[in-house]
Structure formats: structure tokens, C-alpha cells
N, C-alpha and C positions, 0 to 999 in steps of 0.2 A: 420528483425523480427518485429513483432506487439504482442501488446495484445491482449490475446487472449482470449474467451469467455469460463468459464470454464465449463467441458463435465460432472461432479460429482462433489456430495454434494447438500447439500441445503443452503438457504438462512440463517439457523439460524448457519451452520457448521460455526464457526470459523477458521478463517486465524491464523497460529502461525507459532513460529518458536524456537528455543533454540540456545542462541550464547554461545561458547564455553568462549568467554574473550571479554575484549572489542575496539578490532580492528575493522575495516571495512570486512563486509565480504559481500558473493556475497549467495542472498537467495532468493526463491521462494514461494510465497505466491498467496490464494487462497483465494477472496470472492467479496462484491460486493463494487463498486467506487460507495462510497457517497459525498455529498459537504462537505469538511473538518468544517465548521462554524458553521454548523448546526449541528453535531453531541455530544457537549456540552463536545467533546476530550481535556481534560488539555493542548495535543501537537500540538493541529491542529490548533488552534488561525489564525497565520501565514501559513495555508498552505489550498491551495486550497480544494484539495481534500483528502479523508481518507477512508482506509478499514472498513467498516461497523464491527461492533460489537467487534474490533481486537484494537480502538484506536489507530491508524496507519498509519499516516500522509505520504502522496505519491505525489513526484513530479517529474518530468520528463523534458528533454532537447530535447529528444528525438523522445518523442510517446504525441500524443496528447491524454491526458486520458477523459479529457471531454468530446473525443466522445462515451467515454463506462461507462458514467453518468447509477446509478440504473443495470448496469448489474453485474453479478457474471462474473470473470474475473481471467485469472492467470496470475499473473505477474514476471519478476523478475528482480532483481537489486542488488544495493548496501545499504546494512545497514551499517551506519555509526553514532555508539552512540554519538562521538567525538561533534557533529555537536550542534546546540541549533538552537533549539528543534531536539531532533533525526530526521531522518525521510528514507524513501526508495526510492534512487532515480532510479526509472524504468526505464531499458533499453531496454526491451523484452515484 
């Protein structure tokens, strides 16, 4: 599986999601891969990249996300609040 370019919404639609508690859970989210530094995110400091408008700091082991820089994109992964700075690590 890859990231994939996402098919609806727009550019201002925010990414979100609702955790029930706060274990790791496995969530899918929708918008665009910005550069985490530039987007002035409290979280993203430390992380390359971030969902635009979502403050939503995204790293991956897996998928190279920096090739889907500026695009609207759906992803999914593991939230994990546990972590410092939270963040979603993208497997999909």
C-alpha cells in the first residue's frame, strides 16, 4: 500500500479524527502534506512533515511522504498521543 492522492474534499476541508481515550490507535486522515517547520504547528518543530490546516505532525518508516509534498492525500496510520510530541505514523 502507498499514499494515496485524495479523490474528495478541498483544500480548506480539514483532516480530523476523534480518539475515544488515549491509547494508540490505527486512524485515517485526509488533506494536504505540508513541510512540518513551516506551518508555525506547536507539534511539528521536530517533524518533517504535517497535515495542513489539522496541525498534525506525520512521519513514516514506511512511505516516503515527501513525494506527495503540496498534495491532498489520504493517509493512514498509528496515532499514538503516548509519544512527545504526538504524531501519525503513516503506514498506508
Amino acid at each position: 500500500m502507498a499514499i494515496q492522492p485524495a479523490r474528495h474534499g478541498t483544500e480548506r476541508e480539514p483532516a480530523g479524527f476523534f480518539a475515544s481515550d488515549a491509547s494508540a490507535q490505527t486512524v485515517r486522515l485526509r488533506g494536504e502534506v505540508v513541510n512540518g517547520r513551516a506551518t508555525g504547528c506547536y507539534y511539528c518543530p521536530g517533524y518533517e512533515f504535517a497535515l495542513k490546516w489539522t496541525e498534525t505532525a506525520i512521519a513514516s518508516r514506511v512511505v516516503s511522504i515527501g513525494a506527495f509534498l503540496h498534495q491532498q492525500v489520504e493517509v493512514e496510520g498509528v496515532w499514538d498521543p503516548s509519544t512527545n510530541p504526538p504524531h501519525l505514523e503513516v503506514s498506508a
